[in-house]
N, CA, C and O atoms as a GROMACS GRO file, in nm:
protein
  476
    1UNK      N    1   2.565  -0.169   3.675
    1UNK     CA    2   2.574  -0.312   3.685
    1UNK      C    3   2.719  -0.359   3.692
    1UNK      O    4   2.739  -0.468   3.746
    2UNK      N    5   2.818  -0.294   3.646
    2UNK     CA    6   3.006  -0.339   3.602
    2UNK      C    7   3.044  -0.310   3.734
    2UNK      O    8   3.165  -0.324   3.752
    3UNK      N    9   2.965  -0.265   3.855
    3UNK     CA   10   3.065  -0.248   3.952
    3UNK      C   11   2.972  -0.364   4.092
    3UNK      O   12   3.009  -0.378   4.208
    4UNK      N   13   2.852  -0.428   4.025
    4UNK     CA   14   2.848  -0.577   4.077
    4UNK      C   15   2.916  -0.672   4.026
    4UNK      O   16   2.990  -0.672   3.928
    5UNK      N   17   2.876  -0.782   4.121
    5UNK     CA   18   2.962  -0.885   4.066
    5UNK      C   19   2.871  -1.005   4.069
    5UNK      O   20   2.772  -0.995   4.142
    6UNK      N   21   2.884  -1.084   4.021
    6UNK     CA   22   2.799  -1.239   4.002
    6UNK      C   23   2.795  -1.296   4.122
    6UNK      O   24   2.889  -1.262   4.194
    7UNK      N   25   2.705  -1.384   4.177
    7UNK     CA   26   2.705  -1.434   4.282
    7UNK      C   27   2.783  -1.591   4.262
    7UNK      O   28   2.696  -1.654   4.324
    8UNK      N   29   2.837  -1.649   4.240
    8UNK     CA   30   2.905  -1.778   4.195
    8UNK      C   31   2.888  -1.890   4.330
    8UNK      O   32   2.902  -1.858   4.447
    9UNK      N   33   2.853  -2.026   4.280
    9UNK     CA   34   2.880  -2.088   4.386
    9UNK      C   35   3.021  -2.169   4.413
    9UNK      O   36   3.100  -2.223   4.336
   10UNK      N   37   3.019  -2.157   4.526
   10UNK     CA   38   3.158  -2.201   4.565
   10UNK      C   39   3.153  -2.262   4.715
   10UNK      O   40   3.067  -2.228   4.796
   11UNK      N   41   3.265  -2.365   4.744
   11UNK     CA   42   3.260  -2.416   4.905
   11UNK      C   43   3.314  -2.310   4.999
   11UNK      O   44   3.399  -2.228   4.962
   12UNK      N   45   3.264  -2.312   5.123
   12UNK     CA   46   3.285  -2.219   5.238
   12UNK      C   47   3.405  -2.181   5.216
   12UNK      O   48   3.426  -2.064   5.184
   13UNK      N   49   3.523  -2.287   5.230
   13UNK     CA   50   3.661  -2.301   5.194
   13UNK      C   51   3.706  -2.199   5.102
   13UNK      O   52   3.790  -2.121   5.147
   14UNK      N   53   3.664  -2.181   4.966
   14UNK     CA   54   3.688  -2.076   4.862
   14UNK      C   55   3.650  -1.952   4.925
   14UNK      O   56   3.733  -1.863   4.909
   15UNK      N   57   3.552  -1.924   4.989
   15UNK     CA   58   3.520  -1.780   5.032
   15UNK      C   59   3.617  -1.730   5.155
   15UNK      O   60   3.656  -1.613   5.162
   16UNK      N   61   3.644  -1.805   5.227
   16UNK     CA   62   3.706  -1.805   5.320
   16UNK      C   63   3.861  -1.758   5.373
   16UNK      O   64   3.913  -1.703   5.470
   17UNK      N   65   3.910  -1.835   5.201
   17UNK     CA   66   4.029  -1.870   5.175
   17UNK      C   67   4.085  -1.685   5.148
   17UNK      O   68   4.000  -1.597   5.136
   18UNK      N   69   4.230  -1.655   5.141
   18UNK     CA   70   4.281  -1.542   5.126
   18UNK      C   71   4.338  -1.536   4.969
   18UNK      O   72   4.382  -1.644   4.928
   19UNK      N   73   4.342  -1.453   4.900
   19UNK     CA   74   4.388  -1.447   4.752
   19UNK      C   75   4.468  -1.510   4.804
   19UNK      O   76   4.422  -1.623   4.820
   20UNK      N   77   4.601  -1.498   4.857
   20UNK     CA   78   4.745  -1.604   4.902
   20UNK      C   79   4.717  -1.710   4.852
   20UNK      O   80   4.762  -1.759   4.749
   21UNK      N   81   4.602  -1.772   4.960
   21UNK     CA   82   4.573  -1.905   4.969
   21UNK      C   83   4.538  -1.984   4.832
   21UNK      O   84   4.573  -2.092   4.786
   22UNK      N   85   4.457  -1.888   4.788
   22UNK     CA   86   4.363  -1.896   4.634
   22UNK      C   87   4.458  -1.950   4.510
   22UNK      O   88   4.449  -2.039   4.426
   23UNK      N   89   4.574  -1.827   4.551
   23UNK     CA   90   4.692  -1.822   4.397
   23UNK      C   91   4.740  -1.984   4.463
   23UNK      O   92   4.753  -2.048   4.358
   24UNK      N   93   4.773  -2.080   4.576
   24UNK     CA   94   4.880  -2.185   4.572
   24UNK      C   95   4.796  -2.270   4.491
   24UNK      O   96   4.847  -2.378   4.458
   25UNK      N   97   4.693  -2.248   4.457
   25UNK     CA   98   4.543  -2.363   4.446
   25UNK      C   99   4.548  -2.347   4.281
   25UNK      O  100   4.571  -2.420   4.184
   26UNK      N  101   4.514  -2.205   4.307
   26UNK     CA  102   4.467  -2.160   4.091
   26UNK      C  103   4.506  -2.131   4.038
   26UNK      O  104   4.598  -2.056   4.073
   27UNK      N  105   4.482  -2.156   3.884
   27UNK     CA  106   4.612  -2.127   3.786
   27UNK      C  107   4.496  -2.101   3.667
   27UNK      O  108   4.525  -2.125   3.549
   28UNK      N  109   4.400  -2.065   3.695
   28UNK     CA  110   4.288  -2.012   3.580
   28UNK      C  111   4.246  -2.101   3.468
   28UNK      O  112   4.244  -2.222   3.487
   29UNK      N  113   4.213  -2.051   3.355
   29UNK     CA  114   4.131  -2.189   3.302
   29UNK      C  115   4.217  -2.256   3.201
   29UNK      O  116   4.304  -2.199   3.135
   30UNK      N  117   4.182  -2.394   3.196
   30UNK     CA  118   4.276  -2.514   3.136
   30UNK      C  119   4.374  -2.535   3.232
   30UNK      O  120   4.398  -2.462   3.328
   31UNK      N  121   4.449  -2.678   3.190
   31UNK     CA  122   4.500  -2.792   3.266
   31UNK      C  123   4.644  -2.687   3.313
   31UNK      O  124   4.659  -2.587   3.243
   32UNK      N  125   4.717  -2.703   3.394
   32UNK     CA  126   4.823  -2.641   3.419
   32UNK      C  127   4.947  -2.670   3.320
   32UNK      O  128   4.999  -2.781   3.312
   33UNK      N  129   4.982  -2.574   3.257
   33UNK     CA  130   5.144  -2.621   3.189
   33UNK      C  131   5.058  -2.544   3.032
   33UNK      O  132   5.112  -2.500   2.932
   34UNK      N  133   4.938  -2.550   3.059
   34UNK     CA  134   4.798  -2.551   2.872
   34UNK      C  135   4.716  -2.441   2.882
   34UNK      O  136   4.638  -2.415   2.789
   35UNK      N  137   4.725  -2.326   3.045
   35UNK     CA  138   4.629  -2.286   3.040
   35UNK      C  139   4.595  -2.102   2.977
   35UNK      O  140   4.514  -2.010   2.989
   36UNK      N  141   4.777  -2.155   2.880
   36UNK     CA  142   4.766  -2.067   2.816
   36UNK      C  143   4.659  -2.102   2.692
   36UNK      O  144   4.593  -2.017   2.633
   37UNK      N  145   4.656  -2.212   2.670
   37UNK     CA  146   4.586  -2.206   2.555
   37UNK      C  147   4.402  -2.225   2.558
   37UNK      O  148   4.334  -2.206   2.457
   38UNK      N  149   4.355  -2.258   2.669
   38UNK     CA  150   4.174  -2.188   2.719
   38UNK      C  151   4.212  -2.052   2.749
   38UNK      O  152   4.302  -2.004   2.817
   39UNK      N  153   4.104  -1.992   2.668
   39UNK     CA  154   4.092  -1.873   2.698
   39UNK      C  155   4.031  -1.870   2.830
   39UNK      O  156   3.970  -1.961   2.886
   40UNK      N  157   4.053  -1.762   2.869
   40UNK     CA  158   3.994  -1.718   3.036
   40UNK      C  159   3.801  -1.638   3.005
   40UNK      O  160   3.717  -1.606   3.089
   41UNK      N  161   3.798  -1.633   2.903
   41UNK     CA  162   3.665  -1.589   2.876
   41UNK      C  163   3.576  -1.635   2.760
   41UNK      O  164   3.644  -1.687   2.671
   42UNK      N  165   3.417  -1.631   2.729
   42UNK     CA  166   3.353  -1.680   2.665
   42UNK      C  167   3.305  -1.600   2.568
   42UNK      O  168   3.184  -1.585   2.588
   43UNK      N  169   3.342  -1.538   2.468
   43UNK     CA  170   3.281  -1.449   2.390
   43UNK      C  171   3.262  -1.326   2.484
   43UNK      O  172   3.151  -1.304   2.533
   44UNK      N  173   3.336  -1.273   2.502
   44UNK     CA  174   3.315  -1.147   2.632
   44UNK      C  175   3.356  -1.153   2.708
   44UNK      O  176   3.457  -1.093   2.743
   45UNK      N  177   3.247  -1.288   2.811
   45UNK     CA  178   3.241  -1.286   2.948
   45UNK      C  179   3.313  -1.372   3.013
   45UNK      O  180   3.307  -1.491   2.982
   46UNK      N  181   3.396  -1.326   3.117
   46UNK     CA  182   3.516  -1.357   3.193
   46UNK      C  183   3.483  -1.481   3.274
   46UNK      O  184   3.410  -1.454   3.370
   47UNK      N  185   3.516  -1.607   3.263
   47UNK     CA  186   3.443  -1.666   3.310
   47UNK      C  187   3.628  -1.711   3.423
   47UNK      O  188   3.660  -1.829   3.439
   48UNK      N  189   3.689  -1.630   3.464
   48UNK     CA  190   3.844  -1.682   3.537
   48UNK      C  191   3.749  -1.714   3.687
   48UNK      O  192   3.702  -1.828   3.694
   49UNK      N  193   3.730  -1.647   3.767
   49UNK     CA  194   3.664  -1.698   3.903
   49UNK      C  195   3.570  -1.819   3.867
   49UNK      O  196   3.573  -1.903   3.957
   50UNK      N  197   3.510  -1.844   3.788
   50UNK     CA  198   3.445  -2.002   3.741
   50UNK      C  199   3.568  -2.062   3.761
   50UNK      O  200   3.578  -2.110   3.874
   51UNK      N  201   3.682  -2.079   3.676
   51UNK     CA  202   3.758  -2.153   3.657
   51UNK      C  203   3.864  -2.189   3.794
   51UNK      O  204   3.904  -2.294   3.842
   52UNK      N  205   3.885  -2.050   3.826
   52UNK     CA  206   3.937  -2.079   3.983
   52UNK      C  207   3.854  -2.160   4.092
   52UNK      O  208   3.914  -2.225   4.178
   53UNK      N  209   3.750  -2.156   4.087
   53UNK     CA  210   3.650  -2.222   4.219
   53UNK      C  211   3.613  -2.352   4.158
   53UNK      O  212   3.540  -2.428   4.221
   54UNK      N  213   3.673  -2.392   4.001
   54UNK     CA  214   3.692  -2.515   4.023
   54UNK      C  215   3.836  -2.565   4.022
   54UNK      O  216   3.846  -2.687   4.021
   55UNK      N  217   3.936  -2.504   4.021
   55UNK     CA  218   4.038  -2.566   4.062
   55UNK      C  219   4.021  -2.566   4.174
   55UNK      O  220   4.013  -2.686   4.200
   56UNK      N  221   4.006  -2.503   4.278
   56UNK     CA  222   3.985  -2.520   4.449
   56UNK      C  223   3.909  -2.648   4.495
   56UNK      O  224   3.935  -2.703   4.602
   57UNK      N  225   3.802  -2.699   4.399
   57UNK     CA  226   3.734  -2.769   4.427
   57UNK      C  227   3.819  -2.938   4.379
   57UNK      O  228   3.823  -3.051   4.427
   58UNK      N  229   3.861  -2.884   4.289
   58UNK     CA  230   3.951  -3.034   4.230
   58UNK      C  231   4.048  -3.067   4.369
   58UNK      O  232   4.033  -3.172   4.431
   59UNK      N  233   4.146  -2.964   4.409
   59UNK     CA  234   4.214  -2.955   4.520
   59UNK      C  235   4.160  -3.038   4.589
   59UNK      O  236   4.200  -3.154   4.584
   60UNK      N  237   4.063  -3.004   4.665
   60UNK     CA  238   3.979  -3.071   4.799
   60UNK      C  239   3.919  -3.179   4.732
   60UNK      O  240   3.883  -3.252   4.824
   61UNK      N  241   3.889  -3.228   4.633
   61UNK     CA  242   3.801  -3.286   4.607
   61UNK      C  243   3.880  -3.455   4.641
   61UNK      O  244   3.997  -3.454   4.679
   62UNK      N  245   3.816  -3.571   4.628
   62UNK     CA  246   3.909  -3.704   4.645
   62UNK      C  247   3.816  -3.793   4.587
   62UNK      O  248   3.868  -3.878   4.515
   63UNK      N  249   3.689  -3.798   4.597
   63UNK     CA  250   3.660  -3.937   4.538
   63UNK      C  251   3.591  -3.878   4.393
   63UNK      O  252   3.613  -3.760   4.367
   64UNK      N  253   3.526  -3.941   4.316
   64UNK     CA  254   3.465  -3.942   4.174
   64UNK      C  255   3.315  -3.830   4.141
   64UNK      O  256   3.267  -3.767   4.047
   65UNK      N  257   3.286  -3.860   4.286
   65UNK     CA  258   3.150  -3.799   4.242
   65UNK      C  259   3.218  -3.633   4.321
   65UNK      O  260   3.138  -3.539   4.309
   66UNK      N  261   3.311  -3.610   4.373
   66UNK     CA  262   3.352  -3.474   4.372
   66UNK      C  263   3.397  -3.409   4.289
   66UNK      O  264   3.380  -3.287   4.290
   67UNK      N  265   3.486  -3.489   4.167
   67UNK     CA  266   3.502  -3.453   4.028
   67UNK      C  267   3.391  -3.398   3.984
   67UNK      O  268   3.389  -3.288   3.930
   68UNK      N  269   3.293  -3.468   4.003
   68UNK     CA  270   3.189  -3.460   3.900
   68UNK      C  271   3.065  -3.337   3.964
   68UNK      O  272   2.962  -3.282   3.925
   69UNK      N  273   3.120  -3.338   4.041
   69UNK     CA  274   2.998  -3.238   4.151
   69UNK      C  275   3.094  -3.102   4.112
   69UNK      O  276   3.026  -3.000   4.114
   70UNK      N  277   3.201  -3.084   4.085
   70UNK     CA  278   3.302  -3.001   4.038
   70UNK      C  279   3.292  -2.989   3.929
   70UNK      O  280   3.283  -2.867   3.926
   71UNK      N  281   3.287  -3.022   3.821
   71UNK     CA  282   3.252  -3.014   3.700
   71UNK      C  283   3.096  -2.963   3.705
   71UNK      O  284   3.089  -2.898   3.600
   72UNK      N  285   3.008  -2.957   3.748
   72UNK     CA  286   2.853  -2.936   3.750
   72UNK      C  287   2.860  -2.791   3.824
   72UNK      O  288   2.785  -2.701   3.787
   73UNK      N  289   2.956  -2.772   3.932
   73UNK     CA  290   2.931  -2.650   3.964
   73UNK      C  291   3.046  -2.546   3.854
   73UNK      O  292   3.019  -2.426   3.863
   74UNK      N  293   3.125  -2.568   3.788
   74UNK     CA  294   3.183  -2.508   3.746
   74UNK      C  295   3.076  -2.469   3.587
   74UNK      O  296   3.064  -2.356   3.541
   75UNK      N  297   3.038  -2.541   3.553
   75UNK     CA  298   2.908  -2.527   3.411
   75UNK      C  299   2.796  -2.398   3.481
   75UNK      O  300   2.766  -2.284   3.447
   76UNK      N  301   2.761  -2.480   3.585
   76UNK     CA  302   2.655  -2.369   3.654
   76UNK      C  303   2.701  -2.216   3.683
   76UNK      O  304   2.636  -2.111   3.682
   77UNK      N  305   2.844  -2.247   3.711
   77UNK     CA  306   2.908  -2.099   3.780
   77UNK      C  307   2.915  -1.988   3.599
   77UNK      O  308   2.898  -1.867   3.586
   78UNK      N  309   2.944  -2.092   3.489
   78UNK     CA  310   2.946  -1.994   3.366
   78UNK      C  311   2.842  -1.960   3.319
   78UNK      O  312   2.825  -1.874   3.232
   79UNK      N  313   2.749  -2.035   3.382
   79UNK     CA  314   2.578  -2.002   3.317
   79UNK      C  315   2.559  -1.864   3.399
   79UNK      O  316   2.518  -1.769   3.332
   80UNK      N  317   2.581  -1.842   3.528
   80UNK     CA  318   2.536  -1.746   3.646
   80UNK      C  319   2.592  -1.640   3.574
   80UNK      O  320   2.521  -1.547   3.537
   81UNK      N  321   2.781  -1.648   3.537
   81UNK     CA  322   2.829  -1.549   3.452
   81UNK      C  323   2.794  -1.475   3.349
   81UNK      O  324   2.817  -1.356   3.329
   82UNK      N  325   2.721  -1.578   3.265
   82UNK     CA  326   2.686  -1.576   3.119
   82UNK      C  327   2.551  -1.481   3.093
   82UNK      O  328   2.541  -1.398   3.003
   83UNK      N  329   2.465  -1.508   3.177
   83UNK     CA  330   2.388  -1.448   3.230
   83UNK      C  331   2.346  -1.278   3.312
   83UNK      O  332   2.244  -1.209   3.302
   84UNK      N  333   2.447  -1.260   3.373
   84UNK     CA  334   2.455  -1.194   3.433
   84UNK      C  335   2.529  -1.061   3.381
   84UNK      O  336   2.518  -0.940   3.403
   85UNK      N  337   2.614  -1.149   3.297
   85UNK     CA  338   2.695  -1.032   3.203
   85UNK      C  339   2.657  -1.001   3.074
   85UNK      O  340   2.722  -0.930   2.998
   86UNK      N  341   2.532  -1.066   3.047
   86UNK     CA  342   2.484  -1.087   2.918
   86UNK      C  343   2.335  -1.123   2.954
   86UNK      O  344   2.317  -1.244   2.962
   87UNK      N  345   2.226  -1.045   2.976
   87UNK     CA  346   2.117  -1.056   3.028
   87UNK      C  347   1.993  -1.024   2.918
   87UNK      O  348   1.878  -1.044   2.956
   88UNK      N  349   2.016  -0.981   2.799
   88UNK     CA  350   1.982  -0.943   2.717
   88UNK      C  351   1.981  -0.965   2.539
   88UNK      O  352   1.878  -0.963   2.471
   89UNK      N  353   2.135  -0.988   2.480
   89UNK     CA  354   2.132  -1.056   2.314
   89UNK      C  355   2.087  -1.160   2.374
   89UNK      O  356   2.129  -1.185   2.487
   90UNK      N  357   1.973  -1.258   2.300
   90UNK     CA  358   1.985  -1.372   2.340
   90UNK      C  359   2.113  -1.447   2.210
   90UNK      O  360   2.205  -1.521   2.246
   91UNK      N  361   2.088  -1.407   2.068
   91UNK     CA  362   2.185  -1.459   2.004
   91UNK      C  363   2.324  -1.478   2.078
   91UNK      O  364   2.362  -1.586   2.124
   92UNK      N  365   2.370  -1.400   2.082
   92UNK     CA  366   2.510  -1.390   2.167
   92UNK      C  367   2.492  -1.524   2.302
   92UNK      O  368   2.547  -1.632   2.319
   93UNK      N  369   2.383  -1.446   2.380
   93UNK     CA  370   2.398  -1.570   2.448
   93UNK      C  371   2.406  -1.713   2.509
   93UNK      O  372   2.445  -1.778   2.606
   94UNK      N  373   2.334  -1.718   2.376
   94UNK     CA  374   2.288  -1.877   2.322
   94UNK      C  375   2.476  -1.949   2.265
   94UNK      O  376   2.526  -2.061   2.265
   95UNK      N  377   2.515  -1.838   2.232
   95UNK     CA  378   2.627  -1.881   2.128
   95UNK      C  379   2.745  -1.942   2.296
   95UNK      O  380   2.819  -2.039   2.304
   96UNK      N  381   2.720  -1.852   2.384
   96UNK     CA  382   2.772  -1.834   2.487
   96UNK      C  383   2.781  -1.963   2.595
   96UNK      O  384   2.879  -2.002   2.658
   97UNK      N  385   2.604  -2.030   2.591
   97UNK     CA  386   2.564  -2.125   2.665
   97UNK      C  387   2.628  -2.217   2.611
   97UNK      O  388   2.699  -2.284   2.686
   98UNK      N  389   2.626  -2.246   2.485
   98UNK     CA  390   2.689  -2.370   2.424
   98UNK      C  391   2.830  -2.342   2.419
   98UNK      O  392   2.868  -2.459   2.417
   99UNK      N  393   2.942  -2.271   2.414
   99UNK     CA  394   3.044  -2.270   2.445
   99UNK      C  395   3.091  -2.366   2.601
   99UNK      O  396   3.159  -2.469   2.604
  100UNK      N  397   3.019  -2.280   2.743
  100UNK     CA  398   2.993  -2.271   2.811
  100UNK      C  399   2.979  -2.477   2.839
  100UNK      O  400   3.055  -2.558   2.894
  101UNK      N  401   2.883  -2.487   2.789
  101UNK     CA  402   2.840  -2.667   2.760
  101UNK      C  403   2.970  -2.720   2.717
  101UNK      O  404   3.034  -2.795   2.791
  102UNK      N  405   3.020  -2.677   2.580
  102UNK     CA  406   3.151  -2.740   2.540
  102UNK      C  407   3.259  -2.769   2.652
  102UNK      O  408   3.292  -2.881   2.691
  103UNK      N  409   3.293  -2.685   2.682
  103UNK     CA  410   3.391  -2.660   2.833
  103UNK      C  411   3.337  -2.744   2.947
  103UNK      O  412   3.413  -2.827   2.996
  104UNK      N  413   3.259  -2.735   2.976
  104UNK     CA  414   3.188  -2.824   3.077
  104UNK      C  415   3.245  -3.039   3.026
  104UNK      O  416   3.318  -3.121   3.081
  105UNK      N  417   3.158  -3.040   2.898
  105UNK     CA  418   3.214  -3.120   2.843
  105UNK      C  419   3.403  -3.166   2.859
  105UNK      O  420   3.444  -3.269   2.911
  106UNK      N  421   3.459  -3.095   2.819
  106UNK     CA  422   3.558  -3.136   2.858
  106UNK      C  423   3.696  -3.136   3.023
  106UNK      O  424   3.806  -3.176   3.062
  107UNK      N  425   3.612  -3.081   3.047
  107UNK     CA  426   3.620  -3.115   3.192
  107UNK      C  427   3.545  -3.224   3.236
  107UNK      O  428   3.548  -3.250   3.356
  108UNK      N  429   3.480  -3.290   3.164
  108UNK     CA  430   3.369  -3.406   3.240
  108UNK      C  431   3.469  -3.509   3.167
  108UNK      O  432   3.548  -3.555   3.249
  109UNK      N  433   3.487  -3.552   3.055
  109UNK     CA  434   3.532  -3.610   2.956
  109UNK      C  435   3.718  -3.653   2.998
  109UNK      O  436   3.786  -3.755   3.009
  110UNK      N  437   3.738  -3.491   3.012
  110UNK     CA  438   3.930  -3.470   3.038
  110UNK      C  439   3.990  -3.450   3.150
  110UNK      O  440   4.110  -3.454   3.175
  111UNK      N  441   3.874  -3.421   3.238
  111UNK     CA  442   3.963  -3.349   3.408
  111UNK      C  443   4.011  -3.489   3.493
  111UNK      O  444   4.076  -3.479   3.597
  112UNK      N  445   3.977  -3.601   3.444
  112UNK     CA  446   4.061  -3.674   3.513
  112UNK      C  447   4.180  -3.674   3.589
  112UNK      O  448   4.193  -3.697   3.709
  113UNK      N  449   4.301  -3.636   3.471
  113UNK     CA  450   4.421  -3.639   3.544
  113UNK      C  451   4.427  -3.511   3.625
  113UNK      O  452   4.494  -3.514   3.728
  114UNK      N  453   4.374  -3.414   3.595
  114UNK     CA  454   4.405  -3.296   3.703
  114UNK      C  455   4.363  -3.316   3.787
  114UNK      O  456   4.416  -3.280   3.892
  115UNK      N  457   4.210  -3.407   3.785
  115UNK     CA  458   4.178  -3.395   3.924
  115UNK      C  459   4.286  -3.476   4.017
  115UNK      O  460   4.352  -3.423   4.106
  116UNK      N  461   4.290  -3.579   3.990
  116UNK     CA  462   4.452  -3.671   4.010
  116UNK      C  463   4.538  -3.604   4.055
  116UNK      O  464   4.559  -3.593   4.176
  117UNK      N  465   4.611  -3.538   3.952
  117UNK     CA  466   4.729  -3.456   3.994
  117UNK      C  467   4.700  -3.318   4.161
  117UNK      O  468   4.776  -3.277   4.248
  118UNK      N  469   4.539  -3.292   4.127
  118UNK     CA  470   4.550  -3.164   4.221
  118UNK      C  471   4.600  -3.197   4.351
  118UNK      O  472   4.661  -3.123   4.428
  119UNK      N  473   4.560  -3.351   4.372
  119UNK     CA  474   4.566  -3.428   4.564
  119UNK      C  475   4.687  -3.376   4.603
  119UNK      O  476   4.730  -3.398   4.716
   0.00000   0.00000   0.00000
């Protein structure tokens, strides 16, 4: 199973795009200048390609409900993770989902200015 990988959703654009392209865009999880301080994973599971395919998406994104359609796919993309890498404790993974929710949360709540800043 460690040498699949999650299926994540993402815009054409992200798949498309070349690591090059990827690194001018992403800077992994939390706000840039902070993102040392989000961890890049959830109790385990690596949730950094979540976090990249929503910075890509903040990038492109411009009006409100792309924020927010960005924020919804980025929750969904840690559930697919969460899941996938964790298919089995449910304890663990319960602990995981609600992390997972938290984060979501504050990206719904806080991503304002990044999304701002990404234009």
């Amino acid at each position: 199973m460690f040498w699949k990988k999650p299926v994540f959703i993402a815009p054409q654009s992200y798949k498309n795009a070349s690591k090059k392209e990827r690194a001018k865009v992403v800077n992994g999880c939390g706000p840039k200048g902070f993102d040392w301080f989000v961890p890049d994973n959830i109790l385990g599971v690596n949730i950094t390609e979540c976090c990249a395919i929503h910075d890509w998406m903040y990038k492109q994104g411009v009006k409100l409900w792309e924020k927010n359609w960005a924020d919804t796919v980025f929750y969904l993309n840690m559930k697919i993770a969460i899941n996938f890498y964790n298919p089995t404790w449910k304890t663990l993974r319960n602990c995981q989902l609600k992390l997972a929710f938290f984060y979501y949360n504050m990206v719904l709540k806080y991503g304002f200015e990044a999304f701002a800043n990404a234009q």
